[in-house]
N, C-alpha and C positions, 0 to 999 in steps of 0.2 A: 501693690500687695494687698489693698483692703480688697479692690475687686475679687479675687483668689481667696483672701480671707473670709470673705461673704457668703462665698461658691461653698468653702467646704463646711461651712456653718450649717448653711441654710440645709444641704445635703445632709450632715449627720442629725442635726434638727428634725426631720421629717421622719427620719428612721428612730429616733430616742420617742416620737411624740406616738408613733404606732407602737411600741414596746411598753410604753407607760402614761395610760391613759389616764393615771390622774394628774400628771401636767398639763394635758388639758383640759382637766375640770378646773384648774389653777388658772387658767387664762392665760397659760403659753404657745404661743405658735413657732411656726419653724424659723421664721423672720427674725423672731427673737434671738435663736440662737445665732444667725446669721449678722446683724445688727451687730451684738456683741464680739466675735470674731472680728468682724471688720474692723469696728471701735478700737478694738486694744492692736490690731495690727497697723493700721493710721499711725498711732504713737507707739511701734515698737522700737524704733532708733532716735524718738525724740532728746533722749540724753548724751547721744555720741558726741562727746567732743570733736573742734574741728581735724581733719586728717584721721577721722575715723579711728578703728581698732590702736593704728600707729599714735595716735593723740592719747587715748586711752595710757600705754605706755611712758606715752613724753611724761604726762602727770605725777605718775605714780614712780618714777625716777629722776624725776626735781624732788620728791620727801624722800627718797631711799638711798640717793648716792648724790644726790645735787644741796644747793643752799637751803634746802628743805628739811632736810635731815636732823636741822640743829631744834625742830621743834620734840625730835621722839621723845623723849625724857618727860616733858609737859603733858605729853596724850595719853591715855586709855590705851592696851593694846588695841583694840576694838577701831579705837578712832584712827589711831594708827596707822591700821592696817586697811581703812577705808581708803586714806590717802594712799597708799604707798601700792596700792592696789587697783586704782580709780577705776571703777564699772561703771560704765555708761546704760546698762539696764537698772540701778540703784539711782542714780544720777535721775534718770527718766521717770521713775517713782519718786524721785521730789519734789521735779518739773509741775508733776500730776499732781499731786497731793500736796507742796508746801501752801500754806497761807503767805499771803503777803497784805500790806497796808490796803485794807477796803475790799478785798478777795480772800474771803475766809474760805479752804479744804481745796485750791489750786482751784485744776479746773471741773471739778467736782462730777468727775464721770462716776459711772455706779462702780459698786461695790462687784459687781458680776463682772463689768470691763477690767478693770485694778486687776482683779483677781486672772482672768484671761491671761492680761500682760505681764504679772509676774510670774516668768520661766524657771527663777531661781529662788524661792522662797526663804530665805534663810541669810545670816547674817555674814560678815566678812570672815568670820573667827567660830570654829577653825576652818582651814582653807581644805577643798577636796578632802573631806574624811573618809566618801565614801566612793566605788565609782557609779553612785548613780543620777540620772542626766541634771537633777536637781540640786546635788554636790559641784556642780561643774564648774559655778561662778556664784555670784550671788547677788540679792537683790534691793536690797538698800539699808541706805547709812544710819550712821547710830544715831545721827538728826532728823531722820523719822522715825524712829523705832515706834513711837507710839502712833504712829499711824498707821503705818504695817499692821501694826498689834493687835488695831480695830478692824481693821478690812479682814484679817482672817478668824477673826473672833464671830463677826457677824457672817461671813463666807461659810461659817464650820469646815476650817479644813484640819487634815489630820496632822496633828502632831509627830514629826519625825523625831527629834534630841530627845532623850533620855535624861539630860544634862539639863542646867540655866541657859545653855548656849539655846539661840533661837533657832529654829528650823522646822520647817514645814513640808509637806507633800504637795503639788502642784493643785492647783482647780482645775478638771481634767479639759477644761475647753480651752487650758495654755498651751495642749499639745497643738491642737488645731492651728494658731498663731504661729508656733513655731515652726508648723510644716508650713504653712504658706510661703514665711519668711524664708524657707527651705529651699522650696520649690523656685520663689523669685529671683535669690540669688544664684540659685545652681542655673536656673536657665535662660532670665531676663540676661545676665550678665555676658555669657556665653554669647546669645545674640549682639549684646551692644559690642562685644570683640570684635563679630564678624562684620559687624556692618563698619564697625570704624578702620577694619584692615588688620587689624592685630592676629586674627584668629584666619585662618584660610576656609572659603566655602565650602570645600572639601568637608571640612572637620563636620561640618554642621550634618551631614545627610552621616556621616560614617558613624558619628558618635550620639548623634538620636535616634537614628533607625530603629533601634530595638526598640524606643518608647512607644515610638507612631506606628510599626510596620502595623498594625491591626485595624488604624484607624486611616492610612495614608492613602490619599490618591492618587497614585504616580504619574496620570495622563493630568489630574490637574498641575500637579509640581510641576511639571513641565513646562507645562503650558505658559508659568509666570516667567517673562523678559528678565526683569530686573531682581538681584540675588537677594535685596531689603524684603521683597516678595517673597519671594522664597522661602528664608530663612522663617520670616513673622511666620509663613502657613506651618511650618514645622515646629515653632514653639508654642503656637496654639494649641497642635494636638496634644503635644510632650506637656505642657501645663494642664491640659484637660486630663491625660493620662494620669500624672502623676496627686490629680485631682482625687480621682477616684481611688488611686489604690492608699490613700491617705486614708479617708473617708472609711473605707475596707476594712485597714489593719484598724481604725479608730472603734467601729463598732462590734468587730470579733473580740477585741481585751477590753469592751467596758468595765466589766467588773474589778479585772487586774485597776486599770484607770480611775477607779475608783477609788480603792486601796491605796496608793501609792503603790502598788509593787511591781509597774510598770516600767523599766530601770532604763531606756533608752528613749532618744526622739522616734515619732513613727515613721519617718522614713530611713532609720537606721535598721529597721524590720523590714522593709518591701523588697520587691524579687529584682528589684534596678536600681540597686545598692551598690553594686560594682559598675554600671554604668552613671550612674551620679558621681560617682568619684571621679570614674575618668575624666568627666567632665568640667569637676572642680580643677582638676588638675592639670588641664592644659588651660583654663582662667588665669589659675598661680602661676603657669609660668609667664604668658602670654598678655596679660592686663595688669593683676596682682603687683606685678614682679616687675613690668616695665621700667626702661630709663626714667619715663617721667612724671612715675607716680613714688620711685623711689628716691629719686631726687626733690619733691615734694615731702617725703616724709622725714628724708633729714633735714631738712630744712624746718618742718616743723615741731622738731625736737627741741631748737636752739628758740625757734619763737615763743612756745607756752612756755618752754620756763624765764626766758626773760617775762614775758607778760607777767605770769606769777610771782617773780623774784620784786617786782617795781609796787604790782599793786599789795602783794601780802606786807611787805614792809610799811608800806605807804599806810594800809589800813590798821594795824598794828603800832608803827610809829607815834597815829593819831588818837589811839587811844591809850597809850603810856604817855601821854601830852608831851613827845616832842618832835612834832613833827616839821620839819621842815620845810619851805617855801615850795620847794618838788614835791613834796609828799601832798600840800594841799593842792597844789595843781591836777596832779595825777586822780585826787579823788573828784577831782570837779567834770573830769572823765566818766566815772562810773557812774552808770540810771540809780537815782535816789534807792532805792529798794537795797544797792548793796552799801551803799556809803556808811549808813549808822554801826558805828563799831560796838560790836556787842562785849558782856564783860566774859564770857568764855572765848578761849583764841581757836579752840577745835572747831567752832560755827565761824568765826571771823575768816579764818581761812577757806571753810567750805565756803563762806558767802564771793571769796575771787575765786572759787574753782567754780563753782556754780555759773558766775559771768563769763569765765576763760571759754568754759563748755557750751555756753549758748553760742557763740561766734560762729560762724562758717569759716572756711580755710580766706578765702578773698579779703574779709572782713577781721581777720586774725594777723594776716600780712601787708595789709595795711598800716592799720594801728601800729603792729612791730615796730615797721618804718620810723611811723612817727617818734615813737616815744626814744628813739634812737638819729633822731634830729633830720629825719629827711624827710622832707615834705614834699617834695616832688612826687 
C-alpha cells in the first residue's frame, strides 16, 4: 500500500507544486508530498486488533454485553464509549503517538504524517452525527486527546463541532491514504482470491475489463502461460488506472478538500464506482465470508475476551491489593510497559486492550491456549 500510496502523493505533489509556487519558495518538492502519503499509509492498520475488523468487535462487546460491562457506571461516556466501540484507527494513533518509559511522543513521525493518517478526526462521542466520510468512525481515545489536540493545533485544521465535543475536518492528504488503502483492498485482495482458487480466473478479465480495457494488451495477456501472470498484468493496470483517476477527482475539488466540504472518499466519486463494488462483492462473498476465515473469527471472539477477562482482572486486582497467586502470574506475562497499574481504571484497562491489540491472530491463540492450561 505505501508503494500506491507514494505513486499518488508524488503525482498530486507535482501538480499542487505547479499551481502554488510558493511551496516552492518553501522548499517543498513533490517527494515530499509523496514521502508523507506513503509514511501514514505504512501505518494505516498499525492498530487493528488480531482477527481484524472481526477483533475490533470482539473488543467492544466484552464492555457492552460481556464481563466488561460491569465497568460502565465507573467511566466517562467518552471512555466508555472508546471501549465499547474499539477503533483500530484511534488505537493506531496511540500506537504512534503514546510515550512510553525512555520513548517520549511514540514513534515521533511528523505532524504532516499524523495528520495524513487520521481519516476520522473527531472523538468517539457522538457516534455518526453526520453522514460525512469523517463522521464515519473516529480517531482516537480519550488517552490521547491531548495529543490529537496538538497535532491539529499545529496542523491548522478546521474546526467541524460547534459543541465541547471534538471534531475536525480531515488534512486533505488523508484522502490520498485512504484511496490507496482503497485501491489495495479493492484489488490486491481480489488477486490474492484468484490466485489462491477462491475467486475463478474468469471473474478477473470480466470484472476489470472496464478498468484496463484502455490500457490492455490483449496479445500480451495472452501470451502469459500461467494465470498468477496474468492476473498480476491486470491488476497492475487497474492499480495504475485507479491511480490516476484518484489523483483526478483529488486535484478538481482541492478547494472543496480544503474546506472540509468534501463529504465522501475519492473513490466514492469516480466513474468505476459501480465496478469497485462489484468487485468488493464477490471478495465478501468469496474470501471475506469463507469457511475458514469465519470460523477463525468466532473463534476469536471467545479468545480476546478471555484474554481481556484474565489480564483486566489480574491488572485491576493488583492494584486494589488483592491480587492473587494467578493474578501475579499472569502479570509476569505482560512486557513491563503494561504491568504498572495506574490509579485511573479507564487507562488500566486501555493498557490490556492496547497489549490484546498488538498480537497477531497466531500469537493471540496461542497464549489463549495457554492461559487455559494447554501447553501443547
Amino acid at each position: 500500500m505505501s508503494v500506491v500510496g507514494r505513486s499518488i502523493g508524488r503525482r498530486v505533489g507535482k501538480v499542487l507544486l505547479e499551481r502554488h509556487p510558493n511551496l516552492v519558495d518553501l522548499g517543498y518538492t513533490f517527494n515530499d508530498f509523496g514521502a508523507i502519503v506513503a509514511a501514514a499509509s505504512v501505518t494505516h492498520d498499525i492498530g487493528n486488533p488480531p482477527f481484524g475488523h472481526s477483533g475490533e468487535k470482539a473488543i467492544g462487546e466484552y464492555f457492552k454485553t460481556g464481563n466488561g460491562s460491569k465497568f460502565k457506571a465507573q467511566l466517562s461516556d467518552k471512555e466508555y464509549q472508546d471501549l465499547i466501540d474499539f477503533e483500530g484507527n484511534a488505537n493506531g494513533f496511540k500506537i504512534l503517538t503514546e510515550t512510553r518509559e525512555g520513548i517520549s511522543g511514540g514513534l515521533r513521525l511528523s505532524y504532516a504524517t499524523l495528520g495524513a493518517f487520521m481519516k476520522y478526526p473527531k472523538e468517539s462521542l457522538p457516534k455518526k452525527p453526520t453522514n460525512h466520510i469523517v463522521d464515519k468512525k473516529y480517531g482516537f481515545f480519550q488517552s490521547e486527546k491531548e495529543a490529537f489536540l496538538d497535532v491539529v493545533s499545529d496542523l491548522g485544521l478546521k474546526q467541524k463541532s460547534t459543541t465541547k465535543d471534538v471534531a475536525f475536518y480531515r488534512h486533505p492528504l488523508a484522502y490520498l491514504v485512504e484511496a490507496a488503502d482503497d485501491i489495495c483492498y479493492t484489488i490486491i485482495d481480489f488477486e490474492d482470491g484468484i490466485n489462491l482458487g477462491l475467486i475463478e480466473e474468469d471473474f478477473a478479465l470480466e470484472y476489470l475489463i472496464k478498468l484496463v480495457k484502455n490500457t490492455i494488451d490483449t496479445k500480451k495477456y495472452h501470451s502469459l502461460e500461467h494465470t498468477k501472470d496474468r492476473v498480476s498484468y491486470l491488476r497492475a493496470l487497474a492499480i495504475n488506472t485507479l491511480i490516476n483517476e484518484a489523483v483526478d477527482i483529488f486535484l478538481e475539488n482541492e478547494e472543496l478538500l480544503l474546506n472540509g466540504e468534501f463529504e465522501k472518499s475519492l473513490l466514492d466519486k469516480c466513474k468505476y464506482e459501480a465496478q469497485i463494488n462489484d468487485i468488493i462483492k464477490i471478495s465478501v462473498a468469496k474470501i471475506y465470508k469463507s469457511n475458514d476465515v469465519v470460523e477463525k473469527e468466532v473463534a476469536g471472539y471467545k479468545i480476546i475476551a478471555d484474554l481481556l477477562d484474565v489480564f483486566v482482572n489480574a491488572l485491576n486486582n493488583t492494584f486494589n491489593g488483592n491480587a492473587s497467586n494467578y493474578d501475579k502470574l499472569l502479570l509476569n506475562v505482560l512486557p513491563n510497559e503494561y504491568k504498572a497499574p495506574t490509579e485511573d481504571l479507564y487507562h488500566r484497562i486501555m493498557k490490556i486492550c492496547s497489549y490484546v491489540s498488538i498480537m497477531s491472530d497466531s500469537y493471540a491463540i496461542r497464549l489463549h491456549k495457554k492461559i487455559n492450561g494447554n501447553l501443547i
